[in-house]
C-alpha positions as CSV (number, residue, x, y, z in Angstrom):
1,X,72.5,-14.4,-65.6
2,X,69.4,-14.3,-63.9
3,X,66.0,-15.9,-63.5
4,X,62.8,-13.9,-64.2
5,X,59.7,-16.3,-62.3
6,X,57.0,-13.5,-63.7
7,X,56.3,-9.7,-64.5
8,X,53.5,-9.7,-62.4
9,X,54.9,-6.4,-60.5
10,X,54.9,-4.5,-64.1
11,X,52.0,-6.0,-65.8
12,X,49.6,-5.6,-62.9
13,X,50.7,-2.9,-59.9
14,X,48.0,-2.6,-58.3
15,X,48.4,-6.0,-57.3
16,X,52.1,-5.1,-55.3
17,X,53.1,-3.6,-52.4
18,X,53.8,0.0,-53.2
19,X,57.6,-0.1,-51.9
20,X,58.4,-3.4,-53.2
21,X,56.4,-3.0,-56.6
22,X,57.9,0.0,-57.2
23,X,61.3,-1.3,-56.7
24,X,61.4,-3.7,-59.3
25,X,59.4,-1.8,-62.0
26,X,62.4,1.0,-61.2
27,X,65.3,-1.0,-61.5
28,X,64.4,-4.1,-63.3
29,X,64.5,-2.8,-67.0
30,X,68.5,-1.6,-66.6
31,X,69.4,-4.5,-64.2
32,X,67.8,-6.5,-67.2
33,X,70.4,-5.2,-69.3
34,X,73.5,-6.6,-67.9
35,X,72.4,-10.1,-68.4
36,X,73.8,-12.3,-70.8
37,X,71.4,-15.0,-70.5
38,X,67.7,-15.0,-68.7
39,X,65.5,-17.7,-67.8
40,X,61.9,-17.7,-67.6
41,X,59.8,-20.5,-66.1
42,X,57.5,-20.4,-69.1
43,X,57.0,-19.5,-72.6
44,X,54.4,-17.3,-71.7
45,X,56.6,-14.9,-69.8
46,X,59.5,-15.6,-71.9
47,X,57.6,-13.9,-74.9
48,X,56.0,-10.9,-72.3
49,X,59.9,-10.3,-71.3
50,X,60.7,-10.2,-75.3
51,X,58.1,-7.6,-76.1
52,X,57.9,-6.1,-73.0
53,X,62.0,-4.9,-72.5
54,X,63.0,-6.0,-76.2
55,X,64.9,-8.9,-75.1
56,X,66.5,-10.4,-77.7
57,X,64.9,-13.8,-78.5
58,X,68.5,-16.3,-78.4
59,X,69.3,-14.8,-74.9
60,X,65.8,-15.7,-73.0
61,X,65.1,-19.6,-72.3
62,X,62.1,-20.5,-70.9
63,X,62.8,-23.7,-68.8
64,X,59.8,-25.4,-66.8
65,X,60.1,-26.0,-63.0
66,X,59.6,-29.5,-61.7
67,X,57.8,-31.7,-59.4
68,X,59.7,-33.3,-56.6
69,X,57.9,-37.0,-57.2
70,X,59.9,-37.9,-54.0
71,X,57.2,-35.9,-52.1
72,X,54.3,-35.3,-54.3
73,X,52.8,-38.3,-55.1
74,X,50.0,-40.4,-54.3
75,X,49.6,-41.5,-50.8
76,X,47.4,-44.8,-49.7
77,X,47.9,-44.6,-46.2
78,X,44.7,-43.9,-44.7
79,X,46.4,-43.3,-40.9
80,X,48.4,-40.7,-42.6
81,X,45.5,-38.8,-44.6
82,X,43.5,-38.5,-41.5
83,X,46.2,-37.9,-39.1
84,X,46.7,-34.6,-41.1
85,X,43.3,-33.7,-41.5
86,X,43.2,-34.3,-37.8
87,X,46.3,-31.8,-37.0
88,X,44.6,-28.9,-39.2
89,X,41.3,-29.5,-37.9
90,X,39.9,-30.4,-41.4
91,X,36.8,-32.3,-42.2
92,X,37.1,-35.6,-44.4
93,X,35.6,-33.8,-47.5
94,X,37.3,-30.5,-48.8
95,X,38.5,-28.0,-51.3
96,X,41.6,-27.0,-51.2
97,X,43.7,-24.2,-52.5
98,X,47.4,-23.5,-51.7
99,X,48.8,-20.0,-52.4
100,X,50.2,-16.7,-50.5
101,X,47.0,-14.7,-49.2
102,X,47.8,-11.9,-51.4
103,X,46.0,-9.9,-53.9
104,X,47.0,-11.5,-57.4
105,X,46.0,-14.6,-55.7
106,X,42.7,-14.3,-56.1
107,X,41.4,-15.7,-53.2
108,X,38.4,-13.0,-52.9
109,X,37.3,-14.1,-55.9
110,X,37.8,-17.7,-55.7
111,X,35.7,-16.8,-52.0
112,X,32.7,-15.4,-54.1
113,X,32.9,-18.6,-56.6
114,X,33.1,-21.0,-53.4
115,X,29.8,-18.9,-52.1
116,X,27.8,-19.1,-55.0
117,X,28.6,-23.1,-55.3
118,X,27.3,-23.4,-51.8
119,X,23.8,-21.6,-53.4
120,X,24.3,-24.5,-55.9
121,X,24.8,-27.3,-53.8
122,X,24.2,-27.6,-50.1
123,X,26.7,-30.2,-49.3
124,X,29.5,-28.6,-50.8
125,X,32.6,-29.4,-49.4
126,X,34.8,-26.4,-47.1
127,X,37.0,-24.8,-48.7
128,X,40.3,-24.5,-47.1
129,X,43.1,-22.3,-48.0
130,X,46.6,-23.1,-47.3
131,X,49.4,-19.9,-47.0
132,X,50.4,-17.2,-45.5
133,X,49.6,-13.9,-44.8
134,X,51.0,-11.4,-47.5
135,X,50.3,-7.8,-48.4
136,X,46.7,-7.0,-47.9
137,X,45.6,-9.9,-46.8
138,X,43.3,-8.5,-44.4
139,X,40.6,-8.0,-47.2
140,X,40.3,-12.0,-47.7
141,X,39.1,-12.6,-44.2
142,X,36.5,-9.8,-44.5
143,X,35.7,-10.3,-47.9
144,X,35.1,-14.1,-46.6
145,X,32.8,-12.7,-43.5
146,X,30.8,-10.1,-45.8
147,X,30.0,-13.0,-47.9
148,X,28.3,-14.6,-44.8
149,X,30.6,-17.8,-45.0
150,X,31.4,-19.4,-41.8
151,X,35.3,-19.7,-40.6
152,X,36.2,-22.5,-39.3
153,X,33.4,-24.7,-41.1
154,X,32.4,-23.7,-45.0
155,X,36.1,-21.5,-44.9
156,X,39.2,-23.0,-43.1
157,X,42.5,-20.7,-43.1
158,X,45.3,-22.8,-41.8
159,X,47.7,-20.6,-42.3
160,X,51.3,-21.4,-43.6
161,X,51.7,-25.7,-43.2
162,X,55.3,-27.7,-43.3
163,X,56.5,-28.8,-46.6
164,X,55.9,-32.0,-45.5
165,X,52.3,-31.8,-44.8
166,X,51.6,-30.8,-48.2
167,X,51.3,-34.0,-49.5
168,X,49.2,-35.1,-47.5
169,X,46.7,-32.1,-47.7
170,X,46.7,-32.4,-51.6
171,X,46.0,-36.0,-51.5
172,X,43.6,-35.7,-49.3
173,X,41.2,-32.6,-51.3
174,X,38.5,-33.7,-53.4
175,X,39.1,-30.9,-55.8
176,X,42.4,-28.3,-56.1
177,X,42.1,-25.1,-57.1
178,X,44.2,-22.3,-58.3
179,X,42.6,-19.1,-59.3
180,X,45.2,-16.6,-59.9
181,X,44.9,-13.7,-61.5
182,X,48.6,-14.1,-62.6
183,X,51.4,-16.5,-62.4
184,X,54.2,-17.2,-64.0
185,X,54.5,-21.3,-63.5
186,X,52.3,-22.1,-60.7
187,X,53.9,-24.6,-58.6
188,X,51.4,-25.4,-56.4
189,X,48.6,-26.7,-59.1
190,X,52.0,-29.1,-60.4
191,X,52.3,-30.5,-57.2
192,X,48.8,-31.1,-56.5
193,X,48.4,-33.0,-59.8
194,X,51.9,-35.0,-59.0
195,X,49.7,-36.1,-56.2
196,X,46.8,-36.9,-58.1
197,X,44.2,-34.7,-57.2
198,X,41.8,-33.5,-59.4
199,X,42.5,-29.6,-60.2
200,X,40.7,-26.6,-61.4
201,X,42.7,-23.1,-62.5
202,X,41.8,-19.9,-63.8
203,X,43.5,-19.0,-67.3
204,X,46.7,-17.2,-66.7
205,X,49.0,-17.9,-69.0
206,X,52.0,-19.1,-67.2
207,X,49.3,-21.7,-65.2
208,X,47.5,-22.5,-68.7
209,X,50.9,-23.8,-69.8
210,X,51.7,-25.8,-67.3
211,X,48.2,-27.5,-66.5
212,X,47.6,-28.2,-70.3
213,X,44.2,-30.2,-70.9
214,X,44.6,-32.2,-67.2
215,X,43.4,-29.6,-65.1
216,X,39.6,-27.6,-65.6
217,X,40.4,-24.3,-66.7
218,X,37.8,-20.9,-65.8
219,X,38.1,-17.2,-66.4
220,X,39.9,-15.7,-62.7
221,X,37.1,-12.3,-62.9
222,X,34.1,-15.0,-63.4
223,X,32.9,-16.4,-60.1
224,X,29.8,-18.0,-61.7
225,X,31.7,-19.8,-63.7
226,X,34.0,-20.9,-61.0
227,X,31.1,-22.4,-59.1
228,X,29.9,-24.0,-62.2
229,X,32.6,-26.1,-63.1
230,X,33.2,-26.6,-59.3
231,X,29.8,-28.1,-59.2
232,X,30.3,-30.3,-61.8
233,X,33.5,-32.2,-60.7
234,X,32.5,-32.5,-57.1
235,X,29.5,-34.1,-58.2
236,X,31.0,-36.4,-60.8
237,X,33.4,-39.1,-59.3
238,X,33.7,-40.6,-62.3
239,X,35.0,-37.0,-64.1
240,X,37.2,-36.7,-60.9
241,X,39.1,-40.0,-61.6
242,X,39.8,-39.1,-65.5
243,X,41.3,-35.6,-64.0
244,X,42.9,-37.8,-61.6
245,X,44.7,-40.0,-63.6
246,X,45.2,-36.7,-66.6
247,X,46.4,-35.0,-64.0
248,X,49.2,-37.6,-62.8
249,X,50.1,-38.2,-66.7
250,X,50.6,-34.4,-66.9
251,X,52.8,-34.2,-63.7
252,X,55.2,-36.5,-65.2
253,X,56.5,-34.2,-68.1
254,X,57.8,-31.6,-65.0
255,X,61.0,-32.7,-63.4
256,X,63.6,-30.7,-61.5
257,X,66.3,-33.3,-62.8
258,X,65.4,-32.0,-66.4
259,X,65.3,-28.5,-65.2
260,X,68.5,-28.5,-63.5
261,X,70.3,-29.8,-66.5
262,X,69.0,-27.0,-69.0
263,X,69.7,-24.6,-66.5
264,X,73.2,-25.8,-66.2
265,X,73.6,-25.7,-70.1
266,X,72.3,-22.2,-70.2
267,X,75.0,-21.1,-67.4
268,X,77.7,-22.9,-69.4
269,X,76.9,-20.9,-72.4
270,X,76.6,-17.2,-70.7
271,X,80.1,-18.2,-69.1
272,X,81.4,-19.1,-72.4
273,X,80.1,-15.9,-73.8
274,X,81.3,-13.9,-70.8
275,X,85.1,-15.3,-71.5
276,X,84.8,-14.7,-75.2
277,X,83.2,-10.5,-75.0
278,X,80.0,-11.8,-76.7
279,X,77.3,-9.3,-76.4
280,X,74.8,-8.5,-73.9
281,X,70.9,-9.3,-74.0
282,X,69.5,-6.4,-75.3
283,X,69.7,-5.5,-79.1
């Protein structure tokens, strides 16, 4: 058995670590092989496995992660909110995005988007990013000065937060946003919506499944087009509280209780298959 989250390492290198990319896209394909069943988060990367490695279709289930409602929901405690924003340093107002600072991210670009909207529209909100340093992240930070944007005030980098101070940051954005270049599920624009906020993601498929019609949706290579529709739900409250309440409808069809019991069914079958000599995944 094993669980595939995405084929980003294969489909785009050059946004992996040399060693580590070059790992997987060595070994994958024949560990691939020895699998009776795989799971994939998604039906998008279910189907790239199929044509990618010529998966047979019956052996690869795409399941779809869930959102722990325990934690991610919507919080009314003002003392809370602010006692967060207080901890971080963050303003009252902001854009949030939550992701590693790593290339397939996207944070440079969502950085040139975040610049032109502040050409747009002088009071835009800071934008504050939320993770941890990954491979190359040293070209976000000057990516983010070369663009003439001031840390600390239009661009907060808080690093990596506790698990249980993400609630509190996603409840507390005025708009979320996600603007990977690739993902396979994308966890963090789930969460945000399970808490309500209002969230804007670029295309990839694995993020386009999961966000549906709830969340804004905007081309990853496009920054103008970023900052348009950035514009245009931070200036519309009454647009943010449809995405707000599309985007808590949406969060509902993701649960982990759902996912763990498909998972569970698709274990029991590769055992059963194991026991019995049934074949392997590949044709």
């Amino acid at each position: 058995m094993a669980t595939v989250h995405d084929l980003h390492f294969a489909k785009r290198p050059e946004d992996c670590h040399a060693l580590g990319g070059g790992y997987l896209r060595a070994v994958f394909p024949s560990r691939l092989k020895l699998m009776h069943r795989v799971i994939t988060p998604t039906e998008s990367v279910r189907r790239e496995l199929i044509e990618m490695y010529g998966l047979a279709p019956q052996r690869v289930r795409a399941i779809a992660h869930g959102a722990d409602t325990r934690r991610f929901h919507p919080i009314e405690d003002a003392g809370r909110l602010e006692g967060a924003r207080r901890a971080y340093g963050l303003p009252a107002d902001f854009i949030l995005t939550v992701c590693a600072l790593e290339p397939r991210k996207n944070i440079e670009g969502l950085l040139r988007g975040y610049r032109r909207l502040r050409g747009m529209m002088k009071d835009a909100p800071a934008l504050v990013v939320v993770g941890g340093k990954g491979w190359k992240f040293e070209s976000i930070f000057s990516t983010a000065r070369a663009l003439g944007l001031a840390e600390g005030r239009e661009v907060i980098f808080t690093g990596r937060v506790p698990d249980e101070d993400l609630p509190l940051l996603y409840n507390s954005a005025r708009l979320f946003v996600l603007a990977s270049r690739e993902e396979g599920f994308g966890l963090p624009a789930l969460e945000a919506m399970a808490c309500g906020a209002p969230t804007m993601t670029s295309k990839a498929s694995g993020l386009v499944e999961v966000v549906g019609e709830a969340a804004a949706r905007v081309d990853a290579g496009d920054p103008e087009a970023m900052a348009e529709k950035m514009r245009e739900i931070l200036s519309d409250e009454s647009l943010r509280r449809t995405m707000r309440e599309a985007s808590l409808q949406r969060a509902k069809l993701f649960s982990w209780e759902q996912c763990a019991r498909e998972t569970l069914a698709v274990y029991e079958a590769a055992a059963a298959e194991a026991a019995g000599g049934g074949s392997m995944v590949r044709h």
